[in-house]
C-alpha positions, 0 to 999 in steps of 0.5 A: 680106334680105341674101345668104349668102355661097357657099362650095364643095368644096375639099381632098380632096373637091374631088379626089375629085369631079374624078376621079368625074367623070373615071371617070363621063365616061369610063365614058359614052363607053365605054358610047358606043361599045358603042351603035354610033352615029357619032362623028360624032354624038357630036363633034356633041353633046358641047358642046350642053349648054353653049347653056344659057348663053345663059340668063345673057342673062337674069341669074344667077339664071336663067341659072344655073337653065337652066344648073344642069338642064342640067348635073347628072346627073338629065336624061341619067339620065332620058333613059337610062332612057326609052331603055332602057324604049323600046329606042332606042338613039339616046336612049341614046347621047344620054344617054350624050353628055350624061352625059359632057359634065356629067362632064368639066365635073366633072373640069375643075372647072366645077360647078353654078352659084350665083345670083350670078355665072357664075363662082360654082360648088361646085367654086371660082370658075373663069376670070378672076374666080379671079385676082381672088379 
């Protein structure tokens, strides 16, 4: 079966995308700082979402299925909203430190990986394979 080739969001879109995640990720460390939880808390977490890429040990296919749940929006939506029906704001917050991690990954241009390479994602291949393009 042969492999379709990958495409991903250039142009306008891809600005539009960047700055949405910019706004959202600024947006949950507002939200952040209205739950009263340490920043302390917040320095130690912001970076905990990219451990999902020890799942590429295992291969791109894998790897980038670990990666891509931690690094949409659907986890720290479905944190929130079970923070706000339990009333723990320690939950919130989490969701808030994962909801700004995935946002400035946007605005930085790190999407949503494809199977192929770590590299590969919807917004354009990133690091040294981009040179190689």
């Amino acid at each position: 079966m042969a492999m379709l080739m990958q495409g991903h969001v250039t142009g306008a879109p891809n600005l539009l995308l960047r700055l949405e995640g910019a706004l959202l990720g600024g947006l949950s460390v507002w939200l952040f700082a209205r739950t009263g939880v340490s920043w302390w808390v917040f320095a130690g977490l912001i970076l905990a979402p990219d451990l999902a890429m020890l799942g590429y040990l295992s291969g791109p296919r894998l790897g980038s299925a670990i990666y891509n749940a931690a690094h949409c929006l659907i986890g720290p939506v479905l944190l929130g909203v079970a923070a706000t029906a339990s009333g723990s704001t320690m939950m919130l917050a989490l969701a808030l430190i994962w909801a700004a991690h995935v946002e400035f990954d946007r605005a930085l241009g790190y999407g949503l990986k494809y199977a192929t390479r770590f590299a590969d994602t919807h917004l354009g291949v990133i690091g040294p394979a981009r040179r190689t393009e």
